[in-house]
LOVEX-819489 format. One record per residue: residue number from 1; residue in one letter; z, x, y of N, C-alpha, C in turn. Coordinates in Angstrom, 1 decimal, always signed. Layout:
BEGIN
{NUM "A" {Z X Y} {Z X Y} {Z X Y}},
...
END
This chain:
BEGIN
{1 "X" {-10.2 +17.9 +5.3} {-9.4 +19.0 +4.8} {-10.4 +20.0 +4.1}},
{2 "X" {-10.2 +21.0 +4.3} {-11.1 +21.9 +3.5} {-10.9 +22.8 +2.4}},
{3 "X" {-9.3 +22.4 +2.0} {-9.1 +22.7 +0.4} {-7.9 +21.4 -0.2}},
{4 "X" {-8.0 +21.6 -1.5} {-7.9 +20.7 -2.5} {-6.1 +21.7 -2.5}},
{5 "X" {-5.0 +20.5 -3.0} {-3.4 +21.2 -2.8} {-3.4 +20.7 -4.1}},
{6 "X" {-3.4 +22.0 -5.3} {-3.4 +21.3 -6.9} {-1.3 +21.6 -7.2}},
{7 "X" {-0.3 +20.4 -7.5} {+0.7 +20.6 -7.2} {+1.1 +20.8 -8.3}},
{8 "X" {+1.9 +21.8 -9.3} {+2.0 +21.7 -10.7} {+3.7 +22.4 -11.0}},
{9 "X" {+3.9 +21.6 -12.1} {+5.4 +22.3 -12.3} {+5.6 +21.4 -13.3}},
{10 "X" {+6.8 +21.6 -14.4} {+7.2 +21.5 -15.8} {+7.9 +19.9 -15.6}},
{11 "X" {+7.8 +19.1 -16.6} {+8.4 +17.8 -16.3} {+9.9 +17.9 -15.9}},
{12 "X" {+10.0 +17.1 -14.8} {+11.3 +16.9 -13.9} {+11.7 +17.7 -12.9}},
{13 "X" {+10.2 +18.6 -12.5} {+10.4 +19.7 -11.3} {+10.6 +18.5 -9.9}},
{14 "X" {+9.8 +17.4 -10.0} {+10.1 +16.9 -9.2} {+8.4 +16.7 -8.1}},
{15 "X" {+7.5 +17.2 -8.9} {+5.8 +17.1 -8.5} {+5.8 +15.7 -7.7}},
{16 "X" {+6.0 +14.5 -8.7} {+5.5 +13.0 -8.3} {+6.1 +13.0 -6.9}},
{17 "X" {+7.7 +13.0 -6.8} {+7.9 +12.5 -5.8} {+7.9 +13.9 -4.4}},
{18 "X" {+7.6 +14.6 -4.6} {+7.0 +15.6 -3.5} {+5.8 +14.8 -3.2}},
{19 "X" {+4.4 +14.8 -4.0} {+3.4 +14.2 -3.7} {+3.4 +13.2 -3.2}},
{20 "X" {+4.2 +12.2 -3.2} {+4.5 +11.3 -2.6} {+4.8 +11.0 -1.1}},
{21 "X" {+6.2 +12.2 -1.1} {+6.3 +12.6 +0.6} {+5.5 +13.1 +1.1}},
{22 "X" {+4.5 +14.0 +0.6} {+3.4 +14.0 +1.4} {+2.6 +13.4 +1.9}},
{23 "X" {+2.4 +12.2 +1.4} {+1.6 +10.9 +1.7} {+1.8 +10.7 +2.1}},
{24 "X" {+3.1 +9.8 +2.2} {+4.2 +8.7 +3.1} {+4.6 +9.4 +4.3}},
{25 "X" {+4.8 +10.7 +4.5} {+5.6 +11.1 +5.8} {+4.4 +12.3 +6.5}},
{26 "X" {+3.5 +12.9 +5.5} {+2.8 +13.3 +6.5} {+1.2 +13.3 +6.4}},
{27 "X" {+0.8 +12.2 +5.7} {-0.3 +11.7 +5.9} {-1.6 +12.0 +4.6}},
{28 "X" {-1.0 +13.1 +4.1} {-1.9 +13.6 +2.5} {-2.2 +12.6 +1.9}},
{29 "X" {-3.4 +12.3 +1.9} {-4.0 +11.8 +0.6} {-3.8 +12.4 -0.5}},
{30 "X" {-3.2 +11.6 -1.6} {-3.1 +12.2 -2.9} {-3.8 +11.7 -3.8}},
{31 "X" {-4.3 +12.3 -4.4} {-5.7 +11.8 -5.7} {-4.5 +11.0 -7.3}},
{32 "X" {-5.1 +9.7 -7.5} {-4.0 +8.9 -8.6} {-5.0 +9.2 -9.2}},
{33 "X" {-4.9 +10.4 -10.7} {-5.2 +10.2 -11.3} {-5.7 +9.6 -12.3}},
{34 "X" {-6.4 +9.5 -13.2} {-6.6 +8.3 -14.6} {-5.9 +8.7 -15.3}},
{35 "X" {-5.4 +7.4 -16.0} {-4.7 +7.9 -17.4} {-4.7 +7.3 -18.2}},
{36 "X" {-4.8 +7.1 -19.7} {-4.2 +6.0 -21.0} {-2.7 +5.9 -20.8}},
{37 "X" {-1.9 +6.9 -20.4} {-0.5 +6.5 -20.9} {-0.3 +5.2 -19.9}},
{38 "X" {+0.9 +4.5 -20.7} {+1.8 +3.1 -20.2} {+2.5 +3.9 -18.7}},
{39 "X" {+2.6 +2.6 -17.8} {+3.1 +3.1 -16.3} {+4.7 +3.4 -17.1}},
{40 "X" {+5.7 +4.2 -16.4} {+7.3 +4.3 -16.8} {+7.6 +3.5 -15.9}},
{41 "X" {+7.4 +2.5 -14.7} {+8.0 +1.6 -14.3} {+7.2 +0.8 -13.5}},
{42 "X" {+6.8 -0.5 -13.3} {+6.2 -1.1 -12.5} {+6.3 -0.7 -11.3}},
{43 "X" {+5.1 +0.0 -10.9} {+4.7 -0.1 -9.4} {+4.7 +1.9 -9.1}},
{44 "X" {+4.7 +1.9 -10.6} {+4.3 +3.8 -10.6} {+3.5 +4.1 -9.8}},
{45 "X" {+3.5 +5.2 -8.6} {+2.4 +5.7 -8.3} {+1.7 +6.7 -8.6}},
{46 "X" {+0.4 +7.4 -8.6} {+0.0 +8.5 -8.9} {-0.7 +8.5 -9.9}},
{47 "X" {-1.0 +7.4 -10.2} {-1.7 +7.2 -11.4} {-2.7 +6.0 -11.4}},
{48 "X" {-3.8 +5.9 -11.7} {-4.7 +4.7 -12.3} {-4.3 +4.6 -14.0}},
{49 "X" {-3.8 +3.4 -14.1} {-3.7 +3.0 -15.5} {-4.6 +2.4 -16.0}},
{50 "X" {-5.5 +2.7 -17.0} {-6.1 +2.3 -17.6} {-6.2 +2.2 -19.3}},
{51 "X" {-7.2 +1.6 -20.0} {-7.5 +1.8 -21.6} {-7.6 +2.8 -22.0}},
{52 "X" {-7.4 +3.1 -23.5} {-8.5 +3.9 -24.1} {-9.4 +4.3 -24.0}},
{53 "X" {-10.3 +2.9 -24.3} {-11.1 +2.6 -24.1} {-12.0 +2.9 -23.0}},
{54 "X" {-11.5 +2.8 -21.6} {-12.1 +2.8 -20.4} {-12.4 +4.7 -20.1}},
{55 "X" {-11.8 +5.1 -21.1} {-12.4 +6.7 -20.8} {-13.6 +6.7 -21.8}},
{56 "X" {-14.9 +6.6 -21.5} {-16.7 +6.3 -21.7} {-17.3 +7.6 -20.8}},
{57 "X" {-18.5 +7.1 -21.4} {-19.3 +8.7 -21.6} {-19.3 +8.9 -19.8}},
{58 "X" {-19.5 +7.6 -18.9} {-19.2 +7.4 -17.7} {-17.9 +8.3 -16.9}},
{59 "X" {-16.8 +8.2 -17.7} {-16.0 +9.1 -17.1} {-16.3 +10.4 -17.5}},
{60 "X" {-16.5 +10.9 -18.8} {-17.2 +11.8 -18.7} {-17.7 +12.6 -18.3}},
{61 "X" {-19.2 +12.2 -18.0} {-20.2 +12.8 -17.1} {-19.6 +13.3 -15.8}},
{62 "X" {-18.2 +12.9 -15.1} {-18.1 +12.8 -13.7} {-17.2 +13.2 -13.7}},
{63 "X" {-16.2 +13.7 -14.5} {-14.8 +14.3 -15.1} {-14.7 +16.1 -14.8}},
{64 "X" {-13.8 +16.2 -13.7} {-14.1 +17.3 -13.0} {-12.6 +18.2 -13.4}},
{65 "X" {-11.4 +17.3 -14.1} {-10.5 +17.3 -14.3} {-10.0 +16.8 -15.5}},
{66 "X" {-9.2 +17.0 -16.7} {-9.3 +16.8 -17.9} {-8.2 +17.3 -18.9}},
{67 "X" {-7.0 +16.6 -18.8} {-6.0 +17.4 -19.9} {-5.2 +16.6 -21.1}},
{68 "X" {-4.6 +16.1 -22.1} {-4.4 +15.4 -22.8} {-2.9 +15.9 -23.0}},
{69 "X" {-2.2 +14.6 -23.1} {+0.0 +15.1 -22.9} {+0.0 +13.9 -23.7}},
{70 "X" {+1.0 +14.5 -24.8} {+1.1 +13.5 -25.7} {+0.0 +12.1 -26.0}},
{71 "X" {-0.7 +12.9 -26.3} {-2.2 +12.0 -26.9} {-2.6 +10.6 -25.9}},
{72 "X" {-2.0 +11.0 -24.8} {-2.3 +10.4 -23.0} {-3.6 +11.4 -22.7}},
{73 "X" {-4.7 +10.3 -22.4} {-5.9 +11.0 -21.3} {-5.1 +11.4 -19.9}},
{74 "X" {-5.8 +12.4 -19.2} {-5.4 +12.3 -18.0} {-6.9 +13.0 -17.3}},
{75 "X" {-7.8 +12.3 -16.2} {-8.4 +12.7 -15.9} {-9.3 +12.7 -14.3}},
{76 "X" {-9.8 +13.5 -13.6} {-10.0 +13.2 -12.2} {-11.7 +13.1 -11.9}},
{77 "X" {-12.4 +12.5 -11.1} {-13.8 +12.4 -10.8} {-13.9 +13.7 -9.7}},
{78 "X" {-15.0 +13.8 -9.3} {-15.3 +15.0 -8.9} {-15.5 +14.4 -7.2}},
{79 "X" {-15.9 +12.9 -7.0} {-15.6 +12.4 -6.1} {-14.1 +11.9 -5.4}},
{80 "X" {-13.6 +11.8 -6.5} {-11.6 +11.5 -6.2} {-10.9 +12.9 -5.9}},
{81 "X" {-11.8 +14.0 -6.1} {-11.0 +15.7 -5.4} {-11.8 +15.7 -4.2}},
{82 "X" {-12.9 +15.4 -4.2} {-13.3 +15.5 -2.5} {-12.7 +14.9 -1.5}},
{83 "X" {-12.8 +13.6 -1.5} {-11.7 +12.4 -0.9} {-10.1 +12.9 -0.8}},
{84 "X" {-9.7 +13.6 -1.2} {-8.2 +13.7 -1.7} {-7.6 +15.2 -0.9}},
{85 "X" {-6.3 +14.9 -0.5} {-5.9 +16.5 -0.3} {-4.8 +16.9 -1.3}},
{86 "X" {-3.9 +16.5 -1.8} {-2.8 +17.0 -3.0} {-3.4 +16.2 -4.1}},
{87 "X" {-2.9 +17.0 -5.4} {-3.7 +16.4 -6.7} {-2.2 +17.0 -7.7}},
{88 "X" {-1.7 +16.4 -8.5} {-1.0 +16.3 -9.6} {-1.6 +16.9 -10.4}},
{89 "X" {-1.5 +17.9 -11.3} {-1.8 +18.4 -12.6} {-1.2 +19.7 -13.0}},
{90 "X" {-1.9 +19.6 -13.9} {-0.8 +20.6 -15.0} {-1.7 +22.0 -15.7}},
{91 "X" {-1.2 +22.6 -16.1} {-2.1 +24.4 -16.0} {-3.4 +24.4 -16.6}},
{92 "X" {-2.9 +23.7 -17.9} {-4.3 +23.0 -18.8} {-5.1 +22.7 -18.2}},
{93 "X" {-5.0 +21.3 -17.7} {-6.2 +20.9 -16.2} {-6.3 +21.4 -15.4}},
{94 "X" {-5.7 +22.5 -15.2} {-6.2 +23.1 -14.0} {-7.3 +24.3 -14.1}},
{95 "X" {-7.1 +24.7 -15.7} {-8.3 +25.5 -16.3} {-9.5 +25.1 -16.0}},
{96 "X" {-9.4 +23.4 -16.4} {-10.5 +22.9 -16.5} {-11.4 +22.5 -15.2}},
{97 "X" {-10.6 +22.4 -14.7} {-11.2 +22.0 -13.1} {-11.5 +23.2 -12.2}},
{98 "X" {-10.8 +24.2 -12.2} {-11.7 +25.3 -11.7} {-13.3 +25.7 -12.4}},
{99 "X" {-12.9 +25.5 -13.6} {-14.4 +25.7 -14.4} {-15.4 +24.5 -13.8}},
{100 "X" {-15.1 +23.1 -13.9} {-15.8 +21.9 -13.6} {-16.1 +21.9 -12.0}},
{101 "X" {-14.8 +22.0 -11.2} {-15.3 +21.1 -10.0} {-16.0 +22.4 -9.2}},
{102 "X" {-17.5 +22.1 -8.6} {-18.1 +22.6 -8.0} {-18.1 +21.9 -6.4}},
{103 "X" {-17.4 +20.9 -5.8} {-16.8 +20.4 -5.0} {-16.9 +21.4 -3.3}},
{104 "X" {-16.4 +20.3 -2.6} {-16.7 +21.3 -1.1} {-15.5 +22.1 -0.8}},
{105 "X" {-14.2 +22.2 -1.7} {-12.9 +22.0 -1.0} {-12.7 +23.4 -2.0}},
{106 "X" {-11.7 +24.3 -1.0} {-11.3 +25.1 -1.9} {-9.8 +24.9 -2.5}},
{107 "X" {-9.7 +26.0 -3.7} {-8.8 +25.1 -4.5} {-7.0 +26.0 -4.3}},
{108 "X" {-6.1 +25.6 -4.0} {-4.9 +25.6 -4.0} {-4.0 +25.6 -4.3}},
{109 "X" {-3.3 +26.5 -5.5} {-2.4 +25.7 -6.7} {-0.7 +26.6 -5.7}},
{110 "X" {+0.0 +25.1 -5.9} {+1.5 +25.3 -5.7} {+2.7 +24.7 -7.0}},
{111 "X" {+3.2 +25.7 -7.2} {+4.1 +25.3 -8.4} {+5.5 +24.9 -8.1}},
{112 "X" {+5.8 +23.7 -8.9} {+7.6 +23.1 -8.2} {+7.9 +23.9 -9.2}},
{113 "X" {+9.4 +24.4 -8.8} {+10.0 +24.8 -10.2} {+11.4 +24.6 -9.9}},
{114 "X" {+11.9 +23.8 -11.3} {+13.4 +23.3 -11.0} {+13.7 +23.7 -12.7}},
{115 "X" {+15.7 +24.0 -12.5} {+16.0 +24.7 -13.8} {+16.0 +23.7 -15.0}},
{116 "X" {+16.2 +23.9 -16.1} {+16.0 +23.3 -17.1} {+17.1 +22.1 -17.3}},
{117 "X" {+18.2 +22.1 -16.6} {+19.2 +21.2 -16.4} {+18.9 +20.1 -15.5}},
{118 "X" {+18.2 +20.5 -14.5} {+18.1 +19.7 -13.1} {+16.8 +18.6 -13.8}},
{119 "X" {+15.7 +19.7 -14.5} {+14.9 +19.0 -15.1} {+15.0 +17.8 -16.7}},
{120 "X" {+16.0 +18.0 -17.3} {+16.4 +17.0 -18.0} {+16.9 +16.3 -17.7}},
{121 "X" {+18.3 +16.4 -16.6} {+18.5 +15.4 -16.1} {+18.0 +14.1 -15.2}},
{122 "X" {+16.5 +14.9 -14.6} {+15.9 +14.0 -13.9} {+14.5 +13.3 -14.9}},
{123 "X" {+14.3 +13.6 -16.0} {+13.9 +13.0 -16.8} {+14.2 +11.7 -17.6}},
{124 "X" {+15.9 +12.4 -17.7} {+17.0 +10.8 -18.2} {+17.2 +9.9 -17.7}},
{125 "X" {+16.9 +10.6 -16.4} {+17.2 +8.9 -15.3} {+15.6 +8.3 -15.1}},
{126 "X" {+15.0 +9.1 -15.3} {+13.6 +7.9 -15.4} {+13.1 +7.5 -16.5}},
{127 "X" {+14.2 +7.6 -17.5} {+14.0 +6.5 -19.0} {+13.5 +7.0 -19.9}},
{128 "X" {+13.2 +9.0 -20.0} {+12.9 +9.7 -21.3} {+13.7 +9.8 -22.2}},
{129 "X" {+13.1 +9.5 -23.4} {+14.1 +9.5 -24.5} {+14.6 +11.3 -24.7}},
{130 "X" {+15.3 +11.2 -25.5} {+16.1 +12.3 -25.6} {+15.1 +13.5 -26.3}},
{131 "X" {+14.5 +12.4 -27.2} {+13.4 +13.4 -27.9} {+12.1 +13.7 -27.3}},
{132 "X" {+11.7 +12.9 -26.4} {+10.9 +13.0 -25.4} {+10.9 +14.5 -24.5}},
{133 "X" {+12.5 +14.6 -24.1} {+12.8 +15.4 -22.9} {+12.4 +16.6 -24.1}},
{134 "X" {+13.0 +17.1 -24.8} {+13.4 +17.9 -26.2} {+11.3 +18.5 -25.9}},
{135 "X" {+10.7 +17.8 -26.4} {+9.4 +17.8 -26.8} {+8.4 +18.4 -25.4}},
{136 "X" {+9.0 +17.3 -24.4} {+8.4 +18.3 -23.5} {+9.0 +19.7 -22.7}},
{137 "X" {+10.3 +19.3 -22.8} {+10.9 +21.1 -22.6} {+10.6 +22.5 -23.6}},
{138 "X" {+10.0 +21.8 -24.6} {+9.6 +23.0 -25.6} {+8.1 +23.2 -25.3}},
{139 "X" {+7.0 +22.6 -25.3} {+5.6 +22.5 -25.3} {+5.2 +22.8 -24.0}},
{140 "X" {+6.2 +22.7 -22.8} {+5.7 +23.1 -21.7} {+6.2 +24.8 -21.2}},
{141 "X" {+7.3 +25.7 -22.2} {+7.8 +26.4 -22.0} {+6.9 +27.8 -21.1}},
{142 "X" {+5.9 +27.2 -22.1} {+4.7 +29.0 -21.6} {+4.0 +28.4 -21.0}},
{143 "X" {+3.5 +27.5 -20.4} {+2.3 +26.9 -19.7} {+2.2 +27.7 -18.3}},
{144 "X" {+3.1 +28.4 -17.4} {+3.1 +29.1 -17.0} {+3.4 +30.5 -16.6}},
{145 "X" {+3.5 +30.8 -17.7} {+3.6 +32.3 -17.8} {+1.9 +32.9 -17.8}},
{146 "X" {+1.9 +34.2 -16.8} {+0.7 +34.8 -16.3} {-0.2 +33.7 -15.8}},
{147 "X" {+0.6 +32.6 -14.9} {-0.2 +31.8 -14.7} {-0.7 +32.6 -13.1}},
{148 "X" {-1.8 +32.2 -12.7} {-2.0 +32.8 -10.6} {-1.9 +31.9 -10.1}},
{149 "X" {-1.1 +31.8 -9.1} {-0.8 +30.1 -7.7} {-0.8 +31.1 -6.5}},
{150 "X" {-1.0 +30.1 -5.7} {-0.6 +30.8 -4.3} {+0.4 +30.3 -3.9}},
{151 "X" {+1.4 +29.5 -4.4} {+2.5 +29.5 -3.6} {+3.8 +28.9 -4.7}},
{152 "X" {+4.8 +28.7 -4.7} {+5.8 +28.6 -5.1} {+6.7 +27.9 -4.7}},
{153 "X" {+7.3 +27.2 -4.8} {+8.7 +26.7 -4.1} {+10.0 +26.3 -5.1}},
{154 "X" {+11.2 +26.6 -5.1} {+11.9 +26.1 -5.7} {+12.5 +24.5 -4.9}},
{155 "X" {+13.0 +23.5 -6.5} {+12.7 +22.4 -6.0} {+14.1 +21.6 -6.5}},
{156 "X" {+15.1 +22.5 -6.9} {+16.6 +22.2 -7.7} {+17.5 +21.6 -6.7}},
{157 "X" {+17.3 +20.8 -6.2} {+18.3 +20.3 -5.4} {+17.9 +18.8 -5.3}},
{158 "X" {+19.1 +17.8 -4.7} {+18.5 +16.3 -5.1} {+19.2 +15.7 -3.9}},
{159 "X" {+19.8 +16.5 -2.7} {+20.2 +15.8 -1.6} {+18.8 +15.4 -0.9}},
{160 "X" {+19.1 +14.1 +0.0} {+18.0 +13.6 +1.1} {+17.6 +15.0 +2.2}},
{161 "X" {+18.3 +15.1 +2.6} {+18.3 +16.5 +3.7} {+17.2 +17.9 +2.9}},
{162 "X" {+18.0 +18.1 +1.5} {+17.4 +19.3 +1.0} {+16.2 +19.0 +0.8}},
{163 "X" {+15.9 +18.0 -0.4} {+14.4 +17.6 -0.1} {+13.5 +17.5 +0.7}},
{164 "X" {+13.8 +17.3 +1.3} {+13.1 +16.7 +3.0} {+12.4 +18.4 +3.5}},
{165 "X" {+13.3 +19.4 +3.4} {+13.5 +20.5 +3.2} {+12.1 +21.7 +2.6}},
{166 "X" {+12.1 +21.0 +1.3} {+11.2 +21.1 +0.2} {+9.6 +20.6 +0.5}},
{167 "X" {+9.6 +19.7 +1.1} {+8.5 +19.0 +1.4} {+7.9 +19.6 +2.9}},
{168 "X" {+8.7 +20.2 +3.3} {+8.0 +20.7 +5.0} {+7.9 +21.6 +4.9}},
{169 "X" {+8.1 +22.5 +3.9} {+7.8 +23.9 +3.7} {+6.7 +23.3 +2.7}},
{170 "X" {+6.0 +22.8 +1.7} {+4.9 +22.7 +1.6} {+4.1 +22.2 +2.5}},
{171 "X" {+4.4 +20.6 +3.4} {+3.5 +20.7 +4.1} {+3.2 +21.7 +5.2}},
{172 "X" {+4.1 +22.6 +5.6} {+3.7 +23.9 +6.7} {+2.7 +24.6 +6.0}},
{173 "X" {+3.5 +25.3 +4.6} {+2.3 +26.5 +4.2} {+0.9 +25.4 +4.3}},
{174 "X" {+0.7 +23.7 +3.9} {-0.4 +23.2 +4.1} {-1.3 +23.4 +5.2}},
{175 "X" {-0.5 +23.1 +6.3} {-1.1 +23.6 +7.8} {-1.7 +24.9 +7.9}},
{176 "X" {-0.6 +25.9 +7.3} {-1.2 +27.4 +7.4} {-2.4 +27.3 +6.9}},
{177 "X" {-2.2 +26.7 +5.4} {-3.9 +27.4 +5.3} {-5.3 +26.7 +5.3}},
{178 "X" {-5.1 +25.5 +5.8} {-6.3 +24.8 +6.3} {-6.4 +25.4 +8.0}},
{179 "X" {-5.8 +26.1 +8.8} {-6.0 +27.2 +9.7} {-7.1 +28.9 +9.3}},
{180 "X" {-6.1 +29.0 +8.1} {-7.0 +29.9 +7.4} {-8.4 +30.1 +6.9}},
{181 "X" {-8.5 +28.8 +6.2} {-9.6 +27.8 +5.5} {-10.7 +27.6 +6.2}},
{182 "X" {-10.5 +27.4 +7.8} {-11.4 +26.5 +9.0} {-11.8 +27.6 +9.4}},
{183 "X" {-11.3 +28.8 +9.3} {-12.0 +30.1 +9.8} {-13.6 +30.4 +9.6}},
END
């Protein structure tokens, strides 16, 4: 592939499991990022779990990606964006990785965006506390305002069909612009 798909949107737009169908139904590698935070349920994907601890001058050095959510590392190698075509993150890290990754792939940002209802509610069902949702519905409010993406999608709907929906219209614009890209 010859650009990097950076997927970003406010907690409970619905990022993970888009990234997911990308994988599973049309072949995207997705980059699991590192992280300190605890998995929310056995057998989470999208993430390497690890220590504290385990983020050393080693990750460092090689850290192309880089944002901190509730005093959670979250971070990517510069070798795990080459390898990868969709990548999870959030505006902060994505500051950071345009500055860092000097990589072969160019970079892509597409934003989920679901309303503030759709996104609490799909928060509650995956075991965030009340104060949790509260905390991050307020701290993520501006994170994208005057943000630049190239693409958009809205992502407020929770039938099988509409989803499904959701996901082939990113993986198409995908198609489009690794067409673009190979020029």
């Amino acid at each position: 592939m010859n650009c990097v798909y950076l997927i970003m949107g406010q907690s409970g737009s619905g990022k993970t499991s888009i990234a997911n169908a990308l994988e599973d139904f049309y072949g995207y590698k997705q980059l699991y990022s590192y992280t300190t935070r605890e998995p929310r349920y056995e057998g989470e994907r999208g993430h390497i779990f690890v220590k504290q601890k385990d983020f050393d001058n080693e990750a460092i050095r090689d850290c192309v990606a880089f944002t901190v959510i509730n005093h959670n590392y979250y971070w990517a190698t510069r070798k795990q964006v080459d390898e990868c075509d969709v990548y999870i993150i959030d505006p902060i890290g994505t500051e950071f990785f345009e500055f860092k990754y000097n990589g072969k792939k160019q970079i892509r940002k597409i934003i989920v965006q679901a309303s503030e209802e759709t996104r609490r509610r799909r928060m509650k069902e995956r075991g965030d506390s009340d104060l949790e949702i509260d905390y991050r519905i307020i701290s993520e409010k501006d994170w994208f305002k005057d943000f630049n993406v190239d693409a958009v999608v809205g992502n407020d709907i929770d039938g099988e069909n509409e989803f499904a929906g959701v996901v082939k219209w990113i993986a198409d614009y995908i198609v489009d612009q690794e067409i673009k890209a190979g020029r």
